[in-house]
N, C-alpha and C positions, 0 to 999 in steps of 0.2 A: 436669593438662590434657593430652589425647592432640593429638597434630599427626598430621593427616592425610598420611601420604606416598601415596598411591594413586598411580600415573602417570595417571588422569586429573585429579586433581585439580595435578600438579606441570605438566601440560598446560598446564591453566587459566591458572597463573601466572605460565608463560611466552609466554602466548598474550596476557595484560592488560600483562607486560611489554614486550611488541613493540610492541603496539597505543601504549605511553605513550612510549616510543621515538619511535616513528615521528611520531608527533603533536608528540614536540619538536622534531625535527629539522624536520617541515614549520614548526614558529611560526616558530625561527628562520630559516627559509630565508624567509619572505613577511618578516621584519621586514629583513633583507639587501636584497630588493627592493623592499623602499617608499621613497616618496617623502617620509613622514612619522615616522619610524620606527615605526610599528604594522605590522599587518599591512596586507598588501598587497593583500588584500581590502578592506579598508576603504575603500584609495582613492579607490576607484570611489562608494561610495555616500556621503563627506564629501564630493566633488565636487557630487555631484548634489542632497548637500541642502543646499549654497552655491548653488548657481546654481536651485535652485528656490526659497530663498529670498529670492533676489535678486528671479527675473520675480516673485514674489509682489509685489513691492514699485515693479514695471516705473509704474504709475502713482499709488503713495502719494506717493513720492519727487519729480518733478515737482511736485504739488500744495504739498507742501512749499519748492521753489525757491520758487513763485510767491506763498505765503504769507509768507514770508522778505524777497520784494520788496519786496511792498507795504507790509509793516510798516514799512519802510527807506526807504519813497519819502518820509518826509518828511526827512530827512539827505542821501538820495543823491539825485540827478538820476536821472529815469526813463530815459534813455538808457544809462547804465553800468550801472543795477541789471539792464535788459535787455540789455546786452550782456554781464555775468556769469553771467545766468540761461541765456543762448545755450550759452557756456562749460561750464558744469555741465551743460547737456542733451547736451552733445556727451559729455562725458565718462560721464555714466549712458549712454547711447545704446552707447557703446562693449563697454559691462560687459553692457546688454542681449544685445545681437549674438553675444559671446563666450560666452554660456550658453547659448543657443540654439544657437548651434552644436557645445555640448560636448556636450547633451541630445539633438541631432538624429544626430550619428555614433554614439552607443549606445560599449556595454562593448566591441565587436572591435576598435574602430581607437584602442582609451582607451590612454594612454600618460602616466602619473602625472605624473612631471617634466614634462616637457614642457607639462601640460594646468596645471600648476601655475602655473609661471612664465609660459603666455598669462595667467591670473586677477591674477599680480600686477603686469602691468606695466600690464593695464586698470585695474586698481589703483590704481597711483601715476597714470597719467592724472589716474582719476578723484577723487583726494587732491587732488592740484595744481590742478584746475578747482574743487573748492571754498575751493583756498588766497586765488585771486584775489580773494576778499571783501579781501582786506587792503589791497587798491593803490587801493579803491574812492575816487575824491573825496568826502568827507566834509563838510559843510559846518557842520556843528553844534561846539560847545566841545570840548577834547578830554577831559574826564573821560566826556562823554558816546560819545564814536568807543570809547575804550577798551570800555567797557562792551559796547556793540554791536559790537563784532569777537571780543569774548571768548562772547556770549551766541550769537550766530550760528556761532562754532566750535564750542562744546559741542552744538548738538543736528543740527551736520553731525556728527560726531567718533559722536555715540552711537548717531544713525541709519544710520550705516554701520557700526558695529561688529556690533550687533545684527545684521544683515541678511548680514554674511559671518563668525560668529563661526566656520562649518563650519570654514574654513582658516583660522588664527590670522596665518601669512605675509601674506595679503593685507588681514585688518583692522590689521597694523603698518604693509603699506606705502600704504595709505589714511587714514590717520590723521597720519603725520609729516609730511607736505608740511603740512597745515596748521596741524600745532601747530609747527613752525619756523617757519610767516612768519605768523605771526600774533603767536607769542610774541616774534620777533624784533622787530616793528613796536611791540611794548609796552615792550620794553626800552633801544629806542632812543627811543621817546619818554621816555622820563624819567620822574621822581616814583614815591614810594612805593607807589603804587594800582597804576600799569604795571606795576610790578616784582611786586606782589601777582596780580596778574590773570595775569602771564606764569607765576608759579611754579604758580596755582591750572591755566591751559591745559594745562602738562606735565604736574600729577599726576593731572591728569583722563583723558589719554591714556594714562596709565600703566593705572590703571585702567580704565580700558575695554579695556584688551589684555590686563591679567590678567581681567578678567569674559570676553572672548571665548576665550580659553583654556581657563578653567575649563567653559564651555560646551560646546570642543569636547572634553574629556576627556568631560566627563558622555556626549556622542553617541556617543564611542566608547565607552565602557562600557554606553550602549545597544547599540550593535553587537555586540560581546563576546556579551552575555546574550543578544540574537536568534540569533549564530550556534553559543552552547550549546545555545540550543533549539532549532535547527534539525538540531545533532549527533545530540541525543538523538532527534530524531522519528524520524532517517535509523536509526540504532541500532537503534529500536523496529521500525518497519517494516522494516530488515534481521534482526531476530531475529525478528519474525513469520514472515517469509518463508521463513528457515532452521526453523522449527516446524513451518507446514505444507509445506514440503518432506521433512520426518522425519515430518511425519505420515504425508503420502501414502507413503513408500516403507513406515512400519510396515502398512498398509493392505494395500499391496499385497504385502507378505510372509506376513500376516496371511492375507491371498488362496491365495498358492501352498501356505504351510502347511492352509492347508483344505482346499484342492483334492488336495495329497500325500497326506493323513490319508484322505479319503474313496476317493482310487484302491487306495490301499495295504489301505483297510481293507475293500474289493470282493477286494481280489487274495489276503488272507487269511485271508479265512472259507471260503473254497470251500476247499482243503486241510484245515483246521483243523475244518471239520464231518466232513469224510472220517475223520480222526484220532478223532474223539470218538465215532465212529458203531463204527469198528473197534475203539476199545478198549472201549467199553461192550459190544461183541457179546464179548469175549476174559473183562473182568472179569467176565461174567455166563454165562459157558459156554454159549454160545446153540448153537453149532458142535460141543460135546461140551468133557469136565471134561480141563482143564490140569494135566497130573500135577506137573508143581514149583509151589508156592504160593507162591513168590517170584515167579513168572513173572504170576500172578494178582494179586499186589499190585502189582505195575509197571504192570500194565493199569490198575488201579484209578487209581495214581496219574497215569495219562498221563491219563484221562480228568478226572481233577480239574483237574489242569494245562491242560488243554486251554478245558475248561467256563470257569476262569476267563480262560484268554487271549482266549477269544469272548465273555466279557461287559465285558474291557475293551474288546476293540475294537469293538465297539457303543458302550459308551460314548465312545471317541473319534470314530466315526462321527457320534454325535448330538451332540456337542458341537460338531464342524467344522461339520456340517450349519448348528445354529443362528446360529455366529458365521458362516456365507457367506451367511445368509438364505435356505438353501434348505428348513428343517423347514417342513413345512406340517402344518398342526393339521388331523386328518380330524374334527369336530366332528361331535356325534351329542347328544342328550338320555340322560344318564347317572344310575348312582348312586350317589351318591357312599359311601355305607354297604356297598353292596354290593361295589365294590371294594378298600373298606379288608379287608371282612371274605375277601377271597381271599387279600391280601397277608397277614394277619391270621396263614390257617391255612399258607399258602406255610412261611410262617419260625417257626413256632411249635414246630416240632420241634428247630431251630437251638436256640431259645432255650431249650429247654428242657434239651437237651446240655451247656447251661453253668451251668444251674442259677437259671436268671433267670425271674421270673415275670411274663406279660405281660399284661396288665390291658387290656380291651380298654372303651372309653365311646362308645359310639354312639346317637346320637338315629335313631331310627327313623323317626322323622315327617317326615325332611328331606324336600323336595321337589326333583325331577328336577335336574340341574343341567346347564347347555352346555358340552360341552369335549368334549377329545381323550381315552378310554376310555385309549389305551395310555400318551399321556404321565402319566397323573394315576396309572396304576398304578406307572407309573416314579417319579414320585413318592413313592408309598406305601413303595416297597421300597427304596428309597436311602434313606429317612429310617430306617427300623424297621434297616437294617441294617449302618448308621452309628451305632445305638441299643446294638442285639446286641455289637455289634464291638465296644466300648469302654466299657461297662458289665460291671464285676464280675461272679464266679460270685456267686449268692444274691441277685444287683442286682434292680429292680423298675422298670421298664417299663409307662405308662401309656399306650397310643394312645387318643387321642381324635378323633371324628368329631361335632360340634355347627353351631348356628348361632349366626352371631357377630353385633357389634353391625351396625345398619341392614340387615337380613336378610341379611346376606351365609354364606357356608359356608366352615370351617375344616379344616384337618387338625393336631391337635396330638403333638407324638410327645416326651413327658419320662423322663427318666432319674435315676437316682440315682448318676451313674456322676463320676469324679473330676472332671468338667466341664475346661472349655476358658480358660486367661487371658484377660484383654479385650484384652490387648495381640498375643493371635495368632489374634483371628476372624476379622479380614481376609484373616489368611493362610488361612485355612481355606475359607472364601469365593471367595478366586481360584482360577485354573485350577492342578492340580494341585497345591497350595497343601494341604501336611500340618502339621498341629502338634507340638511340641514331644512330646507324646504318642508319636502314631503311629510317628513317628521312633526313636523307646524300644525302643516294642514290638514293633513292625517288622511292623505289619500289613499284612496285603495290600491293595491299592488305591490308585491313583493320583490320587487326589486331586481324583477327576470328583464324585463322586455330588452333594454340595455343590451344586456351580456350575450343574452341568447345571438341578436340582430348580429353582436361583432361575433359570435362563436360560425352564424351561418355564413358572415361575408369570407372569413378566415375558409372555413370549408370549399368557397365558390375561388378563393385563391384572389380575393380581394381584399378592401382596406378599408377601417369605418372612422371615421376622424369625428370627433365635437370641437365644438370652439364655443364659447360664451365666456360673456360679459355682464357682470352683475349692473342690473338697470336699462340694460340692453336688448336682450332674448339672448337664444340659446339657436344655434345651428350646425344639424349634423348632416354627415354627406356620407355616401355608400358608395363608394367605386368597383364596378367589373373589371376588371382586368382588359387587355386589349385581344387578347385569347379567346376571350370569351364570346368576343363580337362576330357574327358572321357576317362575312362578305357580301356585299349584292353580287351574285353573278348575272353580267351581260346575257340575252336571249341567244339560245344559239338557233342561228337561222340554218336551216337545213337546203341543201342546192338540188330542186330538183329536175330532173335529165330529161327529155321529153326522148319516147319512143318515135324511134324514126320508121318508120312502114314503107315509105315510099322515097323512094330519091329526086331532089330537087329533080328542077328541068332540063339545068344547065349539067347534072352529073349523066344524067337521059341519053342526051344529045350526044354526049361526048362516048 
């Protein structure tokens, strides 16, 4: 197994190590400054979903006093059960006010401790005002007082648990005022059942404060997972943003490199035609015969040099062009046989130089077709001479010119030549992108003809397919669209009327 040491990848890892750094040292520093020891984000929102739990509950709770009364008003005197119920309104009333005012100053003025210890000391208030059920005059047996002091503490005890389980401090300090004097008042009453009923009061608070516990764990581990996924949105959308920020700048490099390519490629064909013009007048003794023949084959060869250094920068011309969007297609009604067959005789003496035979398949019958004359001959001749190039002496070379399926028009160019792996057409395909091949034999070309051919058929609103097999050849195909195709239109026969001058005989007569 290889380990990647690249320095950007060793980057990477010290880029996700910081990043996991930094992220512990912020946990620990919020768990330093809370109030509960979680993080110190939290605080803010187990506040607010105690005290929005609470106003939820701003007139259940009431209802509740006042049902509790009346249940009771046959034991108590209506005077005490309303003067407890007074009691308890003050005390909810209390718990009221303090949420609303913790809801109304918002997260700038929140101050954890602080907001904590107002929650529980309205708290224990409001503990101690439901404690007072205990001192109630009673008038009924005492098996029965026990019962109803212990039945009335359990669904104070649970109603208020439930309702602040956010902070777990303020359901303990709401809870123990009234299970001390409530349980107190059972055990000083005496008998088995007191003593039963006081043990059953504690383990019931016990419980209710480990159930509000567990509650608020569970909300914090809702918190947790909201603020992982809120990590990761921020991540997402900050790595979007770094994407297309890299896009645009490749875009716009993309840009200057087009705009370079097309100045440069203005700035050196005008010398470079000068060069090709003087050494073909020198290789060809226009001017009179050059006595050293060395001197003649340097002409020769400056102008081969030349020829080729102006037909790459054409092609880097037309290639810049295409990627800044500035090729524009001169469209004319073309044909497409008759082009092939220029390219055809163009290169036919090339191929024949190497001993290749070029097989030419044209449908004659195609009809006209819409497009650019020069780009589609550029196509011809970049396929046929990416064909030449790389195909064998004695190889065999089939251009084809047909119509393909749903009438559309093709250009096919197959070889018998050692063909291309699957694994490097992409490379062959991209911009100056050579194969494994070319690189061997160190042909000339930079690796346009390719990209250019698919950048023009893409332009014509067409599709360039290769296919090859190592040992096989290589065959590519150029499709026109069926759009592109014109129709034969029928002759239109015009009817024409012969001027009448005279009236038959029989109109005469009559």
């Amino acid at each position: 197994m290889s380990i990647d040491s690249s320095p950007e990848a060793k980057k990477a890892v010290r880029s996700d190590r910081g990043k996991s750094h930094q992220r512990a040292v912020s946990d620990a520093r919020q768990r330093l400054t809370s109030s509960s020891g979680t993080m110190a984000s939290y605080d803010y929102e187990l506040l607010r979903d105690y005290a929005g739990t609470r106003l939820s509950g701003k007139y259940a709770m009431p209802i509740l006093v006042i049902a509790i009364a009346l249940l009771t008003s046959v034991w108590v005197p209506l005077i005490y059960l309303a003067t407890w119920a007074a009691i308890v309104m003050v005390g909810h009333t209390a718990v009221m006010v303090s949420c609303k005012q913790f809801l109304k100053a918002g997260q700038s003025r929140f101050n954890a401790r602080r907001q904590t210890t107002t929650f529980v000391i309205v708290e224990i208030v409001y503990g101690v005002s439901w404690a007072t059920i205990a001192f109630l005059p009673i008038t009924a047996a005492a098996q029965e007082v026990a019962v109803i002091q212990w039945a009335i503490l359990l669904v104070g005890v649970a109603a208020n648990a439930i309702s602040s389980r956010a902070v777990p401090s303020a359901t303990l300090a709401n809870s123990v005022p009234g299970i001390l004097t409530v349980g107190g008042m059972l055990v000083l009453s005496g008998s088995m059942l007191n003593y039963a009923l006081a043990v059953l009061a504690v383990g019931a608070g016990v419980f209710f404060n480990f159930l509000a516990r567990t509650l608020h764990k569970s909300a914090i581990k809702s918190l947790e997972h909201r603020a992982e996924k809120d990590m990761l949105i921020f991540e997402l959308e900050e790595a979007k943003s770094m994407s297309d920020e890299a896009r645009r700048e490749a875009e716009q490099a993309n840009i200057a490199k087009s705009r370079f390519l097309a100045t440069m490629s203005h700035e050196l064909r005008t010398p470079l035609n000068a060069i090709i013009g003087f050494s073909e007048v020198m290789s060809s003794e226009v001017l009179g015969p050059i006595e050293n023949p060395n001197y003649k084959e340097y002409a020769a060869d400056i102008h081969a040099s030349g020829q080729h250094l102006l037909n790459l920068i054409n092609e880097l011309l037309d290639l810049s062009r295409i990627e800044a969007g500035k090729y524009e297609l001169n469209e004319e009604a073309i044909s497409l046989v008759n082009i092939a067959e220029d390219c055809r005789r163009m290169l036919e003496i090339r191929a024949r130089s190497k001993g290749i035979e070029l097989v030419a398949e044209f449908d004659e019958k195609l009809p006209k077709l819409w497009g650019d004359e020069r780009a589609i001959r550029q196509v011809c001749l970049n396929l046929l001479s990416n064909a030449i190039k790389f195909t064998p002496q004695s190889g065999r070379i089939i251009f084809k010119v047909a119509a393909g399926d749903n009438n559309c028009q093709m250009i096919s160019v197959r070889d018998n030549g050692p063909g291309i792996p699957e694994s490097e057409i992409a490379t062959v395909l991209s911009s100056f992108g050579q194969g494994s091949l070319a690189q061997k034999t160190a042909e000339q070309g930079a690796g346009l003809g390719l990209p250019i051919v698919q950048k023009i058929m893409d332009l014509h609103g067409g599709r360039f397919d290769l296919f090859s097999k190592l040992r096989f050849g290589t065959e590519v195909i150029a499709t026109f669209p069926r759009s592109r195709v014109m129709e034969a239109m029928a002759p239109v026969r015009a009817e024409r009327r012969k001027l009448q001058i005279y009236k038959s005989g029989t109109e005469q007569q009559a």
